[in-house]
C-alpha positions as a LaTeX table, in Angstrom:
\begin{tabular}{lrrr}
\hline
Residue & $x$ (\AA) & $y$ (\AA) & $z$ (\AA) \\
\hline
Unk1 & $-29.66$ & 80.27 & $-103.30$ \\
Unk2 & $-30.81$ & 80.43 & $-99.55$ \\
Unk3 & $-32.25$ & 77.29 & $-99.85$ \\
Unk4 & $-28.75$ & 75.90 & $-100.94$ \\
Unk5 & $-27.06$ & 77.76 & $-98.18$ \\
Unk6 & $-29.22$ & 76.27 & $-95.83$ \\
Unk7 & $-28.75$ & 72.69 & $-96.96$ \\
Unk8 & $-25.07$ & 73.05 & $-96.99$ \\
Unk9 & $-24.96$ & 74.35 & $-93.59$ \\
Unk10 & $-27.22$ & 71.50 & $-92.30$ \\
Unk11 & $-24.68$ & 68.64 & $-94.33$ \\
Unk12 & $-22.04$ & 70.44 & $-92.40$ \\
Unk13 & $-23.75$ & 70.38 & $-89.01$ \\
Unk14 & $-24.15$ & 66.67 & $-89.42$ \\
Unk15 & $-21.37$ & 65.83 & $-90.41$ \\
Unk16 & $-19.62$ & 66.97 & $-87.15$ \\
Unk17 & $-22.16$ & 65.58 & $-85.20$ \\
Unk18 & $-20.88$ & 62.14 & $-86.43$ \\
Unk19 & $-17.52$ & 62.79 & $-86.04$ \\
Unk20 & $-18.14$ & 63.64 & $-82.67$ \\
Unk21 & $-20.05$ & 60.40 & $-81.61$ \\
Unk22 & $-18.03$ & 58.47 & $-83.66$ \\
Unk23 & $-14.55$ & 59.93 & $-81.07$ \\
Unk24 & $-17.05$ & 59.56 & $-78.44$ \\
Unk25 & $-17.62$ & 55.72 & $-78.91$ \\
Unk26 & $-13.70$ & 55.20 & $-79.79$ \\
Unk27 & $-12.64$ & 56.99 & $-76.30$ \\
Unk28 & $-15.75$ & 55.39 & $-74.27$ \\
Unk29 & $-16.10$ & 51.70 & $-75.75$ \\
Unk30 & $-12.09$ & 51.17 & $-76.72$ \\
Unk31 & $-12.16$ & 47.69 & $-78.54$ \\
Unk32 & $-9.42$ & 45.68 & $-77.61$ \\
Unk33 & $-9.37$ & 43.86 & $-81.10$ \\
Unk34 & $-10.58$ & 44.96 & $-84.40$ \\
Unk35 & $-13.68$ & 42.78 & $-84.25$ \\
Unk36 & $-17.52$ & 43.83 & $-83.88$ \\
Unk37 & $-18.45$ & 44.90 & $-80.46$ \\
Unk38 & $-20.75$ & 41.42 & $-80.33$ \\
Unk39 & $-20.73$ & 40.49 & $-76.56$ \\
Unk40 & $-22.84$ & 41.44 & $-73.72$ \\
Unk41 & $-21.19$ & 44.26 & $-70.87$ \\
Unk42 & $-21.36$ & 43.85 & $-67.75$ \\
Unk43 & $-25.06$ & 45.48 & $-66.00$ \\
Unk44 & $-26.49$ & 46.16 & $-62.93$ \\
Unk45 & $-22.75$ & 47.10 & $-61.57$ \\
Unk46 & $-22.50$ & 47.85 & $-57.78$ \\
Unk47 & $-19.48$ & 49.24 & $-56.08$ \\
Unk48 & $-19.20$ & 49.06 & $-52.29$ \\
Unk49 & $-16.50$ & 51.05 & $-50.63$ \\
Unk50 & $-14.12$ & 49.68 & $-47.62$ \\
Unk51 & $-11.09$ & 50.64 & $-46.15$ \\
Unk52 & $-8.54$ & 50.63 & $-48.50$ \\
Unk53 & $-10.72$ & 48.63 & $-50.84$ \\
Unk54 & $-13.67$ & 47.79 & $-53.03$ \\
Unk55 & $-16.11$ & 44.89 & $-53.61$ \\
Unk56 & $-17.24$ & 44.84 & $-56.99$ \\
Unk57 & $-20.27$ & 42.94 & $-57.85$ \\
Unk58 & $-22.41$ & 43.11 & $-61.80$ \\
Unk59 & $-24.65$ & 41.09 & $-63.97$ \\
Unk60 & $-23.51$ & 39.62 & $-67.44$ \\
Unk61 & $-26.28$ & 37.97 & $-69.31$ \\
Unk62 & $-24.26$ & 36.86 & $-72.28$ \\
Unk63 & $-23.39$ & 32.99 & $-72.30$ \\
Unk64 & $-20.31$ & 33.50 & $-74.54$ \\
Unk65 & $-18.78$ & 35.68 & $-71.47$ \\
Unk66 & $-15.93$ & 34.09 & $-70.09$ \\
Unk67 & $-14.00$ & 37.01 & $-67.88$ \\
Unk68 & $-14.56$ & 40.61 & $-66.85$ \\
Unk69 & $-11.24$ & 42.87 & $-67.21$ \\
Unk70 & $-11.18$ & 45.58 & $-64.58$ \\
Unk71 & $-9.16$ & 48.06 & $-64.62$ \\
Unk72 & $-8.32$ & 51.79 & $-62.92$ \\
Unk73 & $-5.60$ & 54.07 & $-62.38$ \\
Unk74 & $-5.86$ & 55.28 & $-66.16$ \\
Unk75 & $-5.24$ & 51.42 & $-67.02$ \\
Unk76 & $-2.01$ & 51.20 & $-65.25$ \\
Unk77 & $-3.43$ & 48.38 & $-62.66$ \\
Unk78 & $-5.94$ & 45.09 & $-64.14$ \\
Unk79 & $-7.39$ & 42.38 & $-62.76$ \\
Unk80 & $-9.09$ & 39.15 & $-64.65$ \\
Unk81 & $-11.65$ & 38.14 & $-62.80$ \\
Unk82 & $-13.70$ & 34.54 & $-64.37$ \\
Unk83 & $-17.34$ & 34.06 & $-65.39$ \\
Unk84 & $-18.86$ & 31.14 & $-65.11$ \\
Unk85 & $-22.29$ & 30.92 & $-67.09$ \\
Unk86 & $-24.63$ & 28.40 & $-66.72$ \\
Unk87 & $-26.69$ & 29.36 & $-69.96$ \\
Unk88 & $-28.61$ & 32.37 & $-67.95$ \\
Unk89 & $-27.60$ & 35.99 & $-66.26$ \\
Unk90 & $-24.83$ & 35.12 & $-64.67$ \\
Unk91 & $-23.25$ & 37.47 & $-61.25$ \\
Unk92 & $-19.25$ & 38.23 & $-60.50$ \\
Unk93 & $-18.50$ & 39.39 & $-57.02$ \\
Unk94 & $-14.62$ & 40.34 & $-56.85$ \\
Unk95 & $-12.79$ & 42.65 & $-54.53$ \\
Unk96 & $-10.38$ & 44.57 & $-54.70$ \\
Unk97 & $-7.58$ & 45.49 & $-51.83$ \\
Unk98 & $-4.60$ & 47.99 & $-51.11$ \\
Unk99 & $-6.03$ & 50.70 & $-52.47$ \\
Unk100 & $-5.29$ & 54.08 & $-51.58$ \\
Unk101 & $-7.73$ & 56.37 & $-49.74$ \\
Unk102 & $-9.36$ & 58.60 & $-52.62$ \\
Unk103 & $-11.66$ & 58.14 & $-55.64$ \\
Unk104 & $-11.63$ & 55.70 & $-58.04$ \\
Unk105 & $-13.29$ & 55.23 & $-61.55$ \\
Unk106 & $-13.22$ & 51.48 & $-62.54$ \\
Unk107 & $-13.86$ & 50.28 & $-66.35$ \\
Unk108 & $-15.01$ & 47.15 & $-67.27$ \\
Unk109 & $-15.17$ & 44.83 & $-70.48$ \\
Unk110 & $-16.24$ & 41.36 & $-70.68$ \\
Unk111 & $-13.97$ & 39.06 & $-73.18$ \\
Unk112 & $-14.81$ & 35.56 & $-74.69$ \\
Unk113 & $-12.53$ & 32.97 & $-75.68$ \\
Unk114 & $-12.52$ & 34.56 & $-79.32$ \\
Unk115 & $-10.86$ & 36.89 & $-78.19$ \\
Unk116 & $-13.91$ & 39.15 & $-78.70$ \\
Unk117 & $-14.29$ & 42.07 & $-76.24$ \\
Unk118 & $-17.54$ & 44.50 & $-75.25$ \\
Unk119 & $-17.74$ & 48.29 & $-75.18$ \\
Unk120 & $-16.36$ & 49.20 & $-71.82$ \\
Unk121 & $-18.23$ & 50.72 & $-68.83$ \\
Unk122 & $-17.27$ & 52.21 & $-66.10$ \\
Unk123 & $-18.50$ & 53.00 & $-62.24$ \\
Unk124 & $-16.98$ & 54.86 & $-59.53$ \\
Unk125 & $-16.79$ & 54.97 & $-55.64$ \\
Unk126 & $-14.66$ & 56.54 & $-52.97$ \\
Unk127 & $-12.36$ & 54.52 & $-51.10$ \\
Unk128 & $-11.92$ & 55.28 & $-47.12$ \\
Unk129 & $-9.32$ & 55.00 & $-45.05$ \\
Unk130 & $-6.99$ & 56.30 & $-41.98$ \\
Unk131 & $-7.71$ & 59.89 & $-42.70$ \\
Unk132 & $-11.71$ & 58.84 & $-42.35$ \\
Unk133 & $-10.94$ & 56.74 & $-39.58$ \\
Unk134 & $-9.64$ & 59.37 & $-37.28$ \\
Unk135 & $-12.68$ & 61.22 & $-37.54$ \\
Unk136 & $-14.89$ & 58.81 & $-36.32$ \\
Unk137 & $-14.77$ & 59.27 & $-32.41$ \\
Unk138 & $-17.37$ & 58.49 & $-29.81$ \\
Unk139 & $-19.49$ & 60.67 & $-28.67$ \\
Unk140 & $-19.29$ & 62.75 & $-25.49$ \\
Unk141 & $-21.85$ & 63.07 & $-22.36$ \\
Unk142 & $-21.76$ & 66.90 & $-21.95$ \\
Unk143 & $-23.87$ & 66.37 & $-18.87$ \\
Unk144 & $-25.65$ & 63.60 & $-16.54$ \\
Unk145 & $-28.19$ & 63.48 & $-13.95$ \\
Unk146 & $-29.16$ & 60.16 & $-11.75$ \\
Unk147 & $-32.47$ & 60.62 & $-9.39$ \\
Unk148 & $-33.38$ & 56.82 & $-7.58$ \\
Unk149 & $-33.09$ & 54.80 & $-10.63$ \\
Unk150 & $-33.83$ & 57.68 & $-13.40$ \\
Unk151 & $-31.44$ & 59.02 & $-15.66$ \\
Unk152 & $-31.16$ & 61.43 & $-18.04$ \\
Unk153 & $-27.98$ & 62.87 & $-20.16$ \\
Unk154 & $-26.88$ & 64.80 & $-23.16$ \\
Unk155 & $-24.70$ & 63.48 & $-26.05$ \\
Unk156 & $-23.17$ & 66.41 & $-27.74$ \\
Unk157 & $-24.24$ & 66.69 & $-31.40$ \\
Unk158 & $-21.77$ & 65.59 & $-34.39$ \\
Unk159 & $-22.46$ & 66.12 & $-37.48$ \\
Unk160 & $-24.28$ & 63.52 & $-39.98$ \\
Unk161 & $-22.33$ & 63.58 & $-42.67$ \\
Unk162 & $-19.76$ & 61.98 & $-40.78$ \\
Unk163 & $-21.40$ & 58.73 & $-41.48$ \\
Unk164 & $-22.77$ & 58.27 & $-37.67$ \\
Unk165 & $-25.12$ & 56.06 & $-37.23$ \\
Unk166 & $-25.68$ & 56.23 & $-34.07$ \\
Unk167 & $-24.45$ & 55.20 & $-30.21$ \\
Unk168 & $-24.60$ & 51.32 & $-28.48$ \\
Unk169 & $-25.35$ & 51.97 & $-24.49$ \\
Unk170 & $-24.54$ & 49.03 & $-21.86$ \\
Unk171 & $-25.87$ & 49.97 & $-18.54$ \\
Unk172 & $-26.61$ & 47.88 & $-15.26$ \\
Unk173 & $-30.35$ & 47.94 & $-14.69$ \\
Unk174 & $-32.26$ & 48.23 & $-11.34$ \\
Unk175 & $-32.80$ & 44.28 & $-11.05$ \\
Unk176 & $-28.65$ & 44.00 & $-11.73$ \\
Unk177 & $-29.23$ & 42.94 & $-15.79$ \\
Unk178 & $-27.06$ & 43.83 & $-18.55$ \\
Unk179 & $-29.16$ & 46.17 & $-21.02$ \\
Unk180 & $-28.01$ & 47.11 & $-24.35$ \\
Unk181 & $-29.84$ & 49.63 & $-26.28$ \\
Unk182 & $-29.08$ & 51.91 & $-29.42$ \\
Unk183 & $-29.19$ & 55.65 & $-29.83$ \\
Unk184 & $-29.80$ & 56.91 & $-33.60$ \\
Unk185 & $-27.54$ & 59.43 & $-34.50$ \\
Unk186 & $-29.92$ & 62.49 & $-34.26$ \\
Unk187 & $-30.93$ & 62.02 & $-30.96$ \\
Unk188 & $-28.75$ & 63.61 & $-28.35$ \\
Unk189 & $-31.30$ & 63.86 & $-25.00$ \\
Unk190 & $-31.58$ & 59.93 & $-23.40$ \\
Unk191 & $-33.53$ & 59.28 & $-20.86$ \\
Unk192 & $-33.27$ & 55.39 & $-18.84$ \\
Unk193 & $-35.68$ & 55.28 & $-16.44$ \\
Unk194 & $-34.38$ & 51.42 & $-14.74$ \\
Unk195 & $-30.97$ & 52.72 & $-14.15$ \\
Unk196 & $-29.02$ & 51.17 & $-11.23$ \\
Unk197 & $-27.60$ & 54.07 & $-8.67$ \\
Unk198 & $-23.78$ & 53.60 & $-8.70$ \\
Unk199 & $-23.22$ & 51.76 & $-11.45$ \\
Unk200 & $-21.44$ & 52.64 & $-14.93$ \\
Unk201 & $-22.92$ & 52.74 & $-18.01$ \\
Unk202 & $-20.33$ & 51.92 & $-21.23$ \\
Unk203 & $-21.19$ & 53.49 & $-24.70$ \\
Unk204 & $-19.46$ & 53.15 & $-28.24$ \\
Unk205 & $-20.31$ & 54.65 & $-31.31$ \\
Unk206 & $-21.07$ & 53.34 & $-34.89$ \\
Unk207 & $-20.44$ & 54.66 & $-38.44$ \\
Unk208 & $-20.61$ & 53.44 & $-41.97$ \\
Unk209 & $-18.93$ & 55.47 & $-44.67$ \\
Unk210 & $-21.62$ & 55.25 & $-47.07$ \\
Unk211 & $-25.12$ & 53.48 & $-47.04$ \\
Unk212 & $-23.06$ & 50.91 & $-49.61$ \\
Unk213 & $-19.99$ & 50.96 & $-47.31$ \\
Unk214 & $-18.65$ & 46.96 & $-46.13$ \\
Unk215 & $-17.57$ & 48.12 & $-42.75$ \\
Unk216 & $-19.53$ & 49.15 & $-40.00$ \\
Unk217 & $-16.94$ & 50.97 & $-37.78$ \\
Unk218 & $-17.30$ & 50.98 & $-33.88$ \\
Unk219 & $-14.85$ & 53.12 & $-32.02$ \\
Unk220 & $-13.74$ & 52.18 & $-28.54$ \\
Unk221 & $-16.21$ & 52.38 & $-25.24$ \\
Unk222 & $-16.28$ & 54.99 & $-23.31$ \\
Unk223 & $-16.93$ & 54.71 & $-19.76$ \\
Unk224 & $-19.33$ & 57.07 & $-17.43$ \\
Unk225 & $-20.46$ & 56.89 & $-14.22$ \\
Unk226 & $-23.87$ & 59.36 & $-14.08$ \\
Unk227 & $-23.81$ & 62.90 & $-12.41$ \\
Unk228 & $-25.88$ & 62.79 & $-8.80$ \\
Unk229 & $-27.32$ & 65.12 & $-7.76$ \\
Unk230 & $-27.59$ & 65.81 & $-3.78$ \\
Unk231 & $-30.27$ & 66.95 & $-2.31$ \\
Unk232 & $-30.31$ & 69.03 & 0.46 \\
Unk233 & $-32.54$ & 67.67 & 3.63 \\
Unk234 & $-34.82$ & 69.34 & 5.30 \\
Unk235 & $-34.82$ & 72.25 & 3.13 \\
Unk236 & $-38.90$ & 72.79 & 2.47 \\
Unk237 & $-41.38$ & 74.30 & 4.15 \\
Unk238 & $-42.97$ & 73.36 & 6.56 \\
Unk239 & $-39.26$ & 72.87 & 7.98 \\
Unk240 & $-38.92$ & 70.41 & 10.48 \\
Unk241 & $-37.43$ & 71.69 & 13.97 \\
Unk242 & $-34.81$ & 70.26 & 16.68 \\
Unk243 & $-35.88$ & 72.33 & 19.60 \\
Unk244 & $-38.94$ & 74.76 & 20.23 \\
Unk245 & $-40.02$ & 77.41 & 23.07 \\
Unk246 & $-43.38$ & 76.05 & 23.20 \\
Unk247 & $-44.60$ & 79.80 & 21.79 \\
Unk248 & $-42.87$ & 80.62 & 18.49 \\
Unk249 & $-39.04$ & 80.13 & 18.08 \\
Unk250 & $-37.19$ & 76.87 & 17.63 \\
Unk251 & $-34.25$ & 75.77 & 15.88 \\
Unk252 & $-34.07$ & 73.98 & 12.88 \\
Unk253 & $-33.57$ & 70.51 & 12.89 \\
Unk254 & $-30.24$ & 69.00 & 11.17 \\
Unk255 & $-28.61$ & 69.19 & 9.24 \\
Unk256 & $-28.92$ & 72.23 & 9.74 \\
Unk257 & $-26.54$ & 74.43 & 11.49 \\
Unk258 & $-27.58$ & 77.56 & 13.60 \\
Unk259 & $-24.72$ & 79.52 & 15.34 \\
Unk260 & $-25.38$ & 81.22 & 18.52 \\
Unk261 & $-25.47$ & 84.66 & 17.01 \\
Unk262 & $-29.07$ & 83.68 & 15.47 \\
Unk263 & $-30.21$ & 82.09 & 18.49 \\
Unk264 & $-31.52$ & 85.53 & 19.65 \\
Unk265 & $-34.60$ & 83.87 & 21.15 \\
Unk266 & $-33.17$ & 83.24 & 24.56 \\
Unk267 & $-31.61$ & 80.51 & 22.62 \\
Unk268 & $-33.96$ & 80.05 & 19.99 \\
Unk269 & $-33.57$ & 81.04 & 16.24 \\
Unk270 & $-33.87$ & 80.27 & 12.70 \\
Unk271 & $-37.41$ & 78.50 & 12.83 \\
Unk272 & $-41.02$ & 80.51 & 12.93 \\
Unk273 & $-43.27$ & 78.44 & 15.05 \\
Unk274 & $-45.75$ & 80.44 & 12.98 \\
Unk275 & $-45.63$ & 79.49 & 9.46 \\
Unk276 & $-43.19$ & 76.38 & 10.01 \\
Unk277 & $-40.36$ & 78.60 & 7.77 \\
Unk278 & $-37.11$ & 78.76 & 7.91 \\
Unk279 & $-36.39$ & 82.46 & 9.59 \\
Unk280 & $-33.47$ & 84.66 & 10.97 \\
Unk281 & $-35.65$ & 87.58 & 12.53 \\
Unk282 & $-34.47$ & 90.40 & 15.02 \\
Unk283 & $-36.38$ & 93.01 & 16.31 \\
Unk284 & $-39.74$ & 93.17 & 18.39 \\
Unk285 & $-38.39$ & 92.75 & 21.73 \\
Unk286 & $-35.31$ & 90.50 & 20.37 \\
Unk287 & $-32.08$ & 91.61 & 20.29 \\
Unk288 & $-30.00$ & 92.58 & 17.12 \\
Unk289 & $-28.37$ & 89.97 & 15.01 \\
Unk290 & $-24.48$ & 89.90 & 14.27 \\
Unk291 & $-23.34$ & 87.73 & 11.40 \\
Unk292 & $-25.71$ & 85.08 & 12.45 \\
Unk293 & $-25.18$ & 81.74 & 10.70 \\
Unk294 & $-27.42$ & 78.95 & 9.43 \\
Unk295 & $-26.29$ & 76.48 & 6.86 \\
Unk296 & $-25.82$ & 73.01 & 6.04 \\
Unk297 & $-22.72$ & 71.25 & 4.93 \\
Unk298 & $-22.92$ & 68.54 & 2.14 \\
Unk299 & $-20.43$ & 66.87 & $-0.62$ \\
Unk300 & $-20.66$ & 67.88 & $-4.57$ \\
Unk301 & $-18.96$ & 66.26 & $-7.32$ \\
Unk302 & $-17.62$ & 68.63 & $-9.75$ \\
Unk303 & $-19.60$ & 70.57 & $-11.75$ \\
Unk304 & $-22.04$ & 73.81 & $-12.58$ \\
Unk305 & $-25.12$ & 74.30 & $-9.90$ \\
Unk306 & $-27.38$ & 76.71 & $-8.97$ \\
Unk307 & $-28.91$ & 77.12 & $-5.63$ \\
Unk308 & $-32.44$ & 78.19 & $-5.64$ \\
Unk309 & $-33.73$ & 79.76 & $-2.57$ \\
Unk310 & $-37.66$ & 80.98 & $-2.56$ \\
Unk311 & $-38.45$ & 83.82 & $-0.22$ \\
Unk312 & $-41.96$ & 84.60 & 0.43 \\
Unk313 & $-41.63$ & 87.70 & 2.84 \\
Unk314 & $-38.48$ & 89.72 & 3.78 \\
Unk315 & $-37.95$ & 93.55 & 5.21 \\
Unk316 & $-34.18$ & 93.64 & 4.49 \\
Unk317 & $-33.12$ & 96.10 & 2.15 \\
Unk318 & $-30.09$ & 96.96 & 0.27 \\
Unk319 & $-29.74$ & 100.02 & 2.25 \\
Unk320 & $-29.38$ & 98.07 & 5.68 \\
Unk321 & $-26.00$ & 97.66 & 7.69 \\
Unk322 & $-25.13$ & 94.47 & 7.39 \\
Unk323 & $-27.91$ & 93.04 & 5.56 \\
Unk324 & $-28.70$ & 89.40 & 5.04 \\
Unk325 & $-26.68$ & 86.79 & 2.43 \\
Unk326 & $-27.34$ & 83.69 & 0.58 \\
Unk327 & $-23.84$ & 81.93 & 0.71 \\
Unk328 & $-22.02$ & 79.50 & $-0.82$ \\
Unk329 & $-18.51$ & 78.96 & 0.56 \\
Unk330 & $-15.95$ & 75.46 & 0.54 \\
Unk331 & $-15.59$ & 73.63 & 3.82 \\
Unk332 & $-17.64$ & 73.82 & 6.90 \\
Unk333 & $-18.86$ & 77.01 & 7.79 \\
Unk334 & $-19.66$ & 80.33 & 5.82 \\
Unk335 & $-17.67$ & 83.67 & 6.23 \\
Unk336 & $-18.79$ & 86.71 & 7.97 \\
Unk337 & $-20.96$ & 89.49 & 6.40 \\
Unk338 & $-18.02$ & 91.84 & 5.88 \\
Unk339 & $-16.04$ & 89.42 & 4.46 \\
Unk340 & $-18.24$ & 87.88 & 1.92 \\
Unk341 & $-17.14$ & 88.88 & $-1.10$ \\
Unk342 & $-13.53$ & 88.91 & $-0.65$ \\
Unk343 & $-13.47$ & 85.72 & 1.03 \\
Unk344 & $-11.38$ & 82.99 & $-1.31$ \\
Unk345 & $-14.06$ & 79.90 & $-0.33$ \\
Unk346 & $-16.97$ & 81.69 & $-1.40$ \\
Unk347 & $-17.92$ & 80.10 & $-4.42$ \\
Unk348 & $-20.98$ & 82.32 & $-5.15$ \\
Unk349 & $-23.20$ & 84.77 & $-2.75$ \\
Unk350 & $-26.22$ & 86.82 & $-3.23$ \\
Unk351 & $-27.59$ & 90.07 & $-1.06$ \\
Unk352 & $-31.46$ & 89.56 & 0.04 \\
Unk353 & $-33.16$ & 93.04 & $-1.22$ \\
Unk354 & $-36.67$ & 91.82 & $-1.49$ \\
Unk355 & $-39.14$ & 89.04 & $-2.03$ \\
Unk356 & $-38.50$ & 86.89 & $-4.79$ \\
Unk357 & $-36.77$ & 83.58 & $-6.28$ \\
Unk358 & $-33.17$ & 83.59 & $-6.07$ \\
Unk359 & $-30.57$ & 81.71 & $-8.15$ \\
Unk360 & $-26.99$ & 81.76 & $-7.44$ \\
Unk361 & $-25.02$ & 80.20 & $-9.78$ \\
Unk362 & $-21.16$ & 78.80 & $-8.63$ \\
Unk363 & $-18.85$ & 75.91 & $-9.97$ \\
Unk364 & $-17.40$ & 72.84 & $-8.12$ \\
Unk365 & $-13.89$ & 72.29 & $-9.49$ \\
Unk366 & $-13.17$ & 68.58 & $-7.60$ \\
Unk367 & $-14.93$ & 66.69 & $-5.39$ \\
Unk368 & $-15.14$ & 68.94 & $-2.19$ \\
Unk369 & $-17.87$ & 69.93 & 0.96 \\
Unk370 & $-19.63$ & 72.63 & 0.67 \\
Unk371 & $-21.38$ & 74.54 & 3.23 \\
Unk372 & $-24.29$ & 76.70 & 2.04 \\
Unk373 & $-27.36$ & 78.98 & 3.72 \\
Unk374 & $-28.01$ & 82.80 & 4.90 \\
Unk375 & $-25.51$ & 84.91 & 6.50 \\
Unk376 & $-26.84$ & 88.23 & 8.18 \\
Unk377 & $-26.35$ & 91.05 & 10.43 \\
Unk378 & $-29.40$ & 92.68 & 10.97 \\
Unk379 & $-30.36$ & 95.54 & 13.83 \\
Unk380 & $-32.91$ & 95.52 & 17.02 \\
Unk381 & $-35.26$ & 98.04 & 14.78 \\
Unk382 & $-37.12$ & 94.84 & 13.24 \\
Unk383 & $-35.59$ & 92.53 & 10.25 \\
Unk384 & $-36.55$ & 89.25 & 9.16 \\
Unk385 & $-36.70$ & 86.89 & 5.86 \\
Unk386 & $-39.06$ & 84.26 & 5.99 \\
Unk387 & $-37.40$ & 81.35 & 3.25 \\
Unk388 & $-39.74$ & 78.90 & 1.76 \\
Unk389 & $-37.37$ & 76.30 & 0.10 \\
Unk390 & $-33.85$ & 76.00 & $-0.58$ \\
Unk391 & $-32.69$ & 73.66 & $-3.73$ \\
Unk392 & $-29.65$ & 72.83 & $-5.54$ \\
Unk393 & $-29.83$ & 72.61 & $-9.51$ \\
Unk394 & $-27.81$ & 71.20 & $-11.77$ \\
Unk395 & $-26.60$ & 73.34 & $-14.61$ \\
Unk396 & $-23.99$ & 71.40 & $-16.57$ \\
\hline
\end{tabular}
């Protein structure tokens, strides 16, 4: 009886099975006459996305073959397209245009002039258009630094799924050539090391929906002229001097600037004879020191710098009246002590408290002059602050 049971079951499990394949085939192969599904389909089908269309392209290696019917939209839209078959595997390339931006699932069935049809198949791809075409914008140089004839910037990072490729770079070289190189789409830091000062470089970017896409899309140039950065003269030990005593004291030669207030010297100030540094010292037989001045004036473009001053040896402490500044300020000439930080053109400022590297950060909003250096009133009891280097930075 269990044996029975069992067999019954298994006639009923198999039954359905059928049933099932057999809907399966109906819905997937859909004759379009009542005659035995005898001709070859179409293989090896490949369908390439563009904008607003697709390029079809398959493999029918049955002679009889004598058109493909394509259709989509759930059959409401058809195209015939015609085989010709020279007695081997024969190819059809069609495309297809005006179609709307989303994706599509294409069936296929080859017909002979029977009137004889194949089981169907079908292949899909996604078709691109404005709404994918907006998002492909260049790239942006977040920053850019020219030295001689060596450059370096930053593309910022988009991301790959996009369908970036990468970025196309025109440039003027040092000799005056037109150079064309490519960026992939992962690389963001470029360095050109032939670069010609002045000039402006031209860049464009390049994406491709898919690796089966037809278009390669290119969005417009962008132009950029690089970031330079100045350098301040004479800023490094051992500094060079204008005028000298002969003993110890000179001043320092341009561009810097030395008020008279730091000429405390008997006209002398600012450079140590000694060491060859750059100095403001009072005390030791010299006379006290009231907002004396030395600084430089140069032009910056607009953007984020820090200036970078190295001290070696200083005295001046926090505690001090007065005390000693490192100032940046728009326009020629820097502020007093007391009025350093209230003073609308200072763009940044830093007290001296001890012996270290200092970095003070500040942010040119146009192209403008800037005067920069140390500000300080000091007393006759003995202050100085011996400066090893001053350097500007670029920061973004």
């Amino acid at each position: 009886m269990k044996f029975k049971q069992n067999y019954v079951t298994k006639l009923i499990f198999l039954s359905l099975f059928f049933i099932a394949l057999s809907c399966s085939r109906d819905s997937l192969y859909e004759p379009t006459n009542n005659e035995t599904l005898a001709l070859g389909e179409v293989k090896s089908l490949v369908i390439k996305p563009g904008i607003n269309s697709a390029k079809i392209e398959g493999v029918i290696d049955d002679p009889n073959v004598t058109e493909v019917k394509i259709f989509w939209d759930n059959k409401s839209k058809s195209i015939m397209v015609p085989v010709s078959n020279n007695g081997d595997a024969s190819t059809f390339t069609t495309q297809i245009d005006n179609l709307q931006e989303k994706l599509y699932i294409f069936k296929f069935q080859t017909l002979d002039n029977q009137g004889e049809s194949s089981r169907i198949t079908s292949g899909g791809a996604k078709v691109y258009g404005s709404n994918y075409l907006a998002k492909t914008v260049n790239r942006n140089i977040v920053s850019s630094q020219l030295k001689d004839s060596d450059l370096n910037f930053v593309f910022n990072s988009l991301m790959l799924n996009t369908g970036i490729l990468g970025t196309e770079i025109i440039y003027i070289n040092a000799e005056g050539k037109e150079i064309e190189v490519f960026s992939s789409n992962n690389k963001t830091k470029i360095n050109i090391a032939d670069f010609k000062s002045g000039s402006t470089l031209r860049y464009r970017s390049l994406y491709k929906f898919s690796p089966l896409a037809l278009d390669t899309i290119y969005t417009e140039y962008n132009n950029h002229k690089p970031f330079v950065l100045a350098e301040l003269q004479n800023a490094s030990g051992p500094f060079s001097k204008a005028e000298y005593d002969g003993k110890r004291w000179g001043n320092l030669a341009a561009p810097w600037i030395t008020n008279d207030a730091a000429k405390n010297h008997n006209g002398y100030g600012g450079f140590n004879g000694k060491n060859k540094l750059f100095n403001m010292e009072s005390g030791w037989g010299a006379p006290a020191i009231t907002n004396g001045k030395i600084y430089q004036t140069i032009e910056l473009d607009p953007a984020t710098y820090q200036l970078k001053v190295t001290i070696s040896a200083t005295n001046l402490k926090d505690s001090d009246d007065g005390g000693g500044y490192i100032v940046i300020a728009n326009g020629n000439g820097l502020p007093d002590v007391e009025n350093i930080t209230t003073a609308t053109e200072v763009l940044g400022s830093e007290r001296i408290i001890g012996t270290k590297v200092y970095y003070v950060e500040f942010t040119v909003t146009q192209t403008t002059e800037v005067s920069l250096g140390e500000v300080s009133t000091q007393s006759a009891s003995g202050r100085y602050c011996n400066i090893n280097s001053w350097e500007l930075l670029h920061v973004q």
